[in-house]
C-alpha positions in Angstrom: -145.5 191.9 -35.2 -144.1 188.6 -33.7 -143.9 187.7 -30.3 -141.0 185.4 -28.5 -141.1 183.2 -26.0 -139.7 183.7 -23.1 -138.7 180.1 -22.4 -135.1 178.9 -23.0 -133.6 182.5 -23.3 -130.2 183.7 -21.1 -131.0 186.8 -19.5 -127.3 188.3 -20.9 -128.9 187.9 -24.3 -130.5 191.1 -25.7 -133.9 189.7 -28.2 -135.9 192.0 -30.7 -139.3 191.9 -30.4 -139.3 191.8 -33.7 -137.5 188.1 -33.4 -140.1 184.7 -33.4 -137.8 182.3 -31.6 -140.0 178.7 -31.0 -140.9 177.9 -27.2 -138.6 174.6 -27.3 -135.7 176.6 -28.8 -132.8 177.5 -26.9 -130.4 181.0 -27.1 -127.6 181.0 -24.8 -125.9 183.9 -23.1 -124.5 187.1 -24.4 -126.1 186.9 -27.8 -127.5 190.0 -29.4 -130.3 189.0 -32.1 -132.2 191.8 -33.8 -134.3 191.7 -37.2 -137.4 189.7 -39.3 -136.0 186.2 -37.6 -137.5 183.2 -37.0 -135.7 180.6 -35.4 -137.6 176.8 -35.0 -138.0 174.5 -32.6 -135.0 172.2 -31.4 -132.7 175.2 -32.4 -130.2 176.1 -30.2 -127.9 178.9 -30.4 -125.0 178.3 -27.8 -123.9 182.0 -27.1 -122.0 185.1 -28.1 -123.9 185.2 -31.5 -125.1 188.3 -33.4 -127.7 187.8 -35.9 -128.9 190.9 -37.4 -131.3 191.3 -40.3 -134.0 188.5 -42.3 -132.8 185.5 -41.1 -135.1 181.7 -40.9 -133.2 179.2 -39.0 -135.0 175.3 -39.3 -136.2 173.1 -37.0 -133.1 171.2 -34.9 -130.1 173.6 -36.0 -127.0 174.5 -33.8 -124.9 177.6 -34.0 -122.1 177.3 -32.1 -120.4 180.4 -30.1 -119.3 183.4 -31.7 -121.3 182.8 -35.3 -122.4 186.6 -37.0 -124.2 187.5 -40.4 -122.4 190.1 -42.1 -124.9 191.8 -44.0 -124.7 192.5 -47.5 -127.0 195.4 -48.4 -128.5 195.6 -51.9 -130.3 199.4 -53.1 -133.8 198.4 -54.0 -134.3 202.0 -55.3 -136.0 203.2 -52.2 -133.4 202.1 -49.1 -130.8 199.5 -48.5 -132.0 196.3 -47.1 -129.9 192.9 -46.1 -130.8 190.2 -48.3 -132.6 187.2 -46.7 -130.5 183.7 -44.9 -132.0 180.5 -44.8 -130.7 178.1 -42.9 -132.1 174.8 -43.5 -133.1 172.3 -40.8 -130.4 170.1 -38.9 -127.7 172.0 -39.7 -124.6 172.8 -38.0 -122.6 175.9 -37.1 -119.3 176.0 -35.9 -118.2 178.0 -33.6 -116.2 181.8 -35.5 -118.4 181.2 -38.6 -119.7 184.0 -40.5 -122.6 184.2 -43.2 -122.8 186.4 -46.2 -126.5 187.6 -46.6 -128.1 186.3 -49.5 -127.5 182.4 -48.6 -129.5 179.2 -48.3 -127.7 176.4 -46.6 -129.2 173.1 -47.1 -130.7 171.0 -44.7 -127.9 168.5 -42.9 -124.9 170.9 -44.0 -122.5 170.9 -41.5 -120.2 174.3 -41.4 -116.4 173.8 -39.8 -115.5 176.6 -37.2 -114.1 179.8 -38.4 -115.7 179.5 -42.5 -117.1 182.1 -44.0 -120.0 181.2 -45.9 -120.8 183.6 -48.8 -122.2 181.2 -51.2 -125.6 178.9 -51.3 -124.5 175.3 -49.5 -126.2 172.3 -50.8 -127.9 170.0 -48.4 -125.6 167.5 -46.8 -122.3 169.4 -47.8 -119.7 169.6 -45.4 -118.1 173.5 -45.6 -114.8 174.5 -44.5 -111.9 177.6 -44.9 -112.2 181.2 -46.3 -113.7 181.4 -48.3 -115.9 178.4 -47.3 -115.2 175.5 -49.7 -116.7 171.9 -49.9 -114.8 169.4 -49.4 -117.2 166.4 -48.4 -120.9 165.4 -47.8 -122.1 164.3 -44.6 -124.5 161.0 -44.2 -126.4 162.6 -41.9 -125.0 161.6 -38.7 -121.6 161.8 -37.4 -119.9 160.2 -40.3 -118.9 162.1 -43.8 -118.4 160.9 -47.6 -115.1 162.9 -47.9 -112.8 160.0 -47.0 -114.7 157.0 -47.8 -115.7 156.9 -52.1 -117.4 154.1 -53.0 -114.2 151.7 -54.6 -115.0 150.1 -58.2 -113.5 146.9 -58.6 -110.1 147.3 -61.2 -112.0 144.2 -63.4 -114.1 145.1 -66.4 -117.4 144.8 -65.1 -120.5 146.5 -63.0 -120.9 147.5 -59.0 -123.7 148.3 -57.5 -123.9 151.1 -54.5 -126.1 151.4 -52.0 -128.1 154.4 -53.5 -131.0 152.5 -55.3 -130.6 151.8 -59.4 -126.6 153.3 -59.6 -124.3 151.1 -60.7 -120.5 151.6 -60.9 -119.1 150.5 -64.9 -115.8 149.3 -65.4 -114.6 149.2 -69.0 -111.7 147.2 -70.4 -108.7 148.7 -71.2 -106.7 147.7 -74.3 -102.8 148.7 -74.5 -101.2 149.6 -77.4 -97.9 151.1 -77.9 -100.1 153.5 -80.6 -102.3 154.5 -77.5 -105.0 153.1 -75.3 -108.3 152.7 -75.4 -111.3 152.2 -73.6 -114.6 151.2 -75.3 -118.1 150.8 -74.5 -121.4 149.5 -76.2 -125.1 151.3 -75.9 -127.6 149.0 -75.0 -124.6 146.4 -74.1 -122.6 148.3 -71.2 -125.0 151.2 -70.9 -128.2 150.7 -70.1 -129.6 152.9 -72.7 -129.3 154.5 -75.9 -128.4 158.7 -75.5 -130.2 161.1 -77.3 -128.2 163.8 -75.9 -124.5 164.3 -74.6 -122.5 167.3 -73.0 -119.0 167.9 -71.8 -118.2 169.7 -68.3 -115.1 171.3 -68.0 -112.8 174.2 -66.9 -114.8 173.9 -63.3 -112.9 176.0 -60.5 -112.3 173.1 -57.3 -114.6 174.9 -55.3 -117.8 174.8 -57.7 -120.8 172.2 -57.2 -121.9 171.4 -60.5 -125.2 169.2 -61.2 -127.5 169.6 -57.5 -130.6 167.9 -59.2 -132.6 164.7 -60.0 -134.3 164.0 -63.2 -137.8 162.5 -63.2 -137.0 160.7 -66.5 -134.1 161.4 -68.2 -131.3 158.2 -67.4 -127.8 159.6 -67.6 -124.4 157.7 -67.6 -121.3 159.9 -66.6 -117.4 159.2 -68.0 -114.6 161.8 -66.2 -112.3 161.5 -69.9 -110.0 162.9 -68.8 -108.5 164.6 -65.1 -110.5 163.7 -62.2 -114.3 164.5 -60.3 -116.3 163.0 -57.6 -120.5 162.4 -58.1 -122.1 162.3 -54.7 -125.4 160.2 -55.4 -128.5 160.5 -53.0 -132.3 158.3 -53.1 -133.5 160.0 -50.6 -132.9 157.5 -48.2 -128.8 156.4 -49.0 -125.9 158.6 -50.6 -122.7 158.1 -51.8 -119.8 159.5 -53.3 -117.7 158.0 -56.5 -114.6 159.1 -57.3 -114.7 159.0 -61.6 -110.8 159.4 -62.3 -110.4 157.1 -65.5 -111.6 156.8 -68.5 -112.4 153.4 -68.0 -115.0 154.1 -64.8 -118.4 155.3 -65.6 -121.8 156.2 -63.6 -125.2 155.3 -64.4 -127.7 157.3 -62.9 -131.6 156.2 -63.1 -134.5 158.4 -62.8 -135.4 160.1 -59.6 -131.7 160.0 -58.3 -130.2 163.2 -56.8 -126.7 164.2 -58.1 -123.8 166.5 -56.9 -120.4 166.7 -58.8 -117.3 168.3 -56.9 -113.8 168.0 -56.3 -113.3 168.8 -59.8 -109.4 168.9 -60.8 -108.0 171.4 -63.0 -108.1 169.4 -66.3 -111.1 167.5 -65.3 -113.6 166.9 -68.7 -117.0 165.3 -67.6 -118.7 163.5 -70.2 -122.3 162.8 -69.8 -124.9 160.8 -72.2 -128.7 161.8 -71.6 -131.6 159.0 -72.5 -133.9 162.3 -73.4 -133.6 165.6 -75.2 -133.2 168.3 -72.8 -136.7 169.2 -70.9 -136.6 171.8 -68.1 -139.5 169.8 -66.4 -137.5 166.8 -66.2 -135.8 169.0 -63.7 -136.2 168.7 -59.6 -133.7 171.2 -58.9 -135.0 172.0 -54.9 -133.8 169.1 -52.7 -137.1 169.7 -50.6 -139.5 169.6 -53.5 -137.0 166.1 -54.2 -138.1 164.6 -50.9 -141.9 165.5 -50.7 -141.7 163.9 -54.9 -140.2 161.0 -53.4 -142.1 160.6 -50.6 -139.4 160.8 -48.0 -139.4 162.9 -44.3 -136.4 164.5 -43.1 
């Protein structure tokens, strides 16, 4: 069985003694927390919280007053138990929030008061309404990437960002009273020559699509039609690009991690892969990214 610490808990606050809460967390008054939970250090939990069932909150997290689990019991065959939560370090909690069991939300996520959360949250995404939605990803501090795309110059040519090896491409666009058209050249205006392609489309606005980095595999991303914005991480730097013309396309080097949201209703993603299709090109845990990467958060 796990012990707490008596340090940094109200006295209003009933604890389990089933409940591991760190030495140099903090639990504030009138919370009721009962179950297999661990809560790190640096966590603080502001008061008038119920957390009942399996439950891991990371290192540095704030929930803020009034945020409950509602559990979500499965039959395994011999009794109902809650499915696990995981909440990721240095995240954010506002205050009314509720979480579905079942969830992971990824480190940095910041949740807006009063959203329930009944879906897996990437790292950095910003979460608001009910259900909970994303509609932005945080840069870690105070600042988010919902209002602030990266903007591509409206001349045929390439930008650069500041997540290490993307670059923005801006194709010419030739009028014609028969039609339009936008052309580009392998090796020429892409960087390299596909050996694969695939077409996303028919994406509800509230899906994350992507949520990886490839180890080898280039890729180089055209929204044909409709709209979608690519959030683009190192590790280090992230951005988001707003791809809503045919003319505007993403290249995305090895060992870059990749979000696309904000889908519109008739958006059509078109995406050329360098390589054949390889599961273990895949780094699909944003953790496992980091440590592959070499970077501490």
């Amino acid at each position: 069985m796990k012990e707490q610490s008596p340090v940094g808990h109200h006295p209003s606050s009933y604890i389990s003694p089933r409940v591991h809460i760190d030495a140099d967390a903090n639990v504030g008054p009138n919370c009721y927390i009962d179950g297999d939970i661990s809560i790190a250090k640096g966590a603080v939990l502001l008061g008038g919280i119920t957390l009942i069932g399996t439950l891991e909150i990371g290192e540095n997290c704030t929930l803020e007053p009034g945020v409950c689990i509602a559990n979500d019991f499965h039959d395994t065959g011999a009794a109902a138990t809650p499915a696990a939560i995981t909440i990721e370090p240095n995240v954010h909690v506002g205050a009314g929030s509720v979480l579905i069991c079942g969830i992971t939300i990824g480190m940095n996520a910041r949740i807006a008061p009063g959203t329930i959360v009944s879906r897996c949250i990437p790292p950095y995404a910003i979460v608001h309404g009910n259900p909970g939605v994303i509609i932005g990803y945080s840069s870690g501090g105070s600042s988010d990437l919902a209002n602030a795309p990266v903007q591509a110059s409206e001349e045929p040519g390439v930008n650069t960002c500041s997540v290490a090896g993307v670059t923005i491409h801006r194709f010419k666009r030739i009028r014609d009273l028969r039609g339009d058209l936008s052309v580009g050249e392998f090796s020429r205006n892409v960087p390299f020559r596909p050996k694969r392609y695939f077409l996303v489309y028919d994406v509800p606005s509230a899906e994350t699509r992507g949520e990886h980095a490839h180890r080898e595999c280039q890729q180089f991303l055209t929204c044909v039609t409709g709209s979608v914005s690519v959030v683009v991480d190192d590790g280090v730097n992230r951005e988001e690009i707003l791809l809503d013309s045919p003319t505007l396309g993403l290249y995305i080097p090895p060992g870059v991690w990749a979000n696309q949201y904000k889908y519109s209703a008739d958006g059509v993603l078109l995406v050329f892969a360098s390589n054949y299709y390889d599961p273990k090109d895949y780094i699909r845990n944003y953790g496992d990214y980091l440590r592959e990467k070499g970077v501490g958060h």
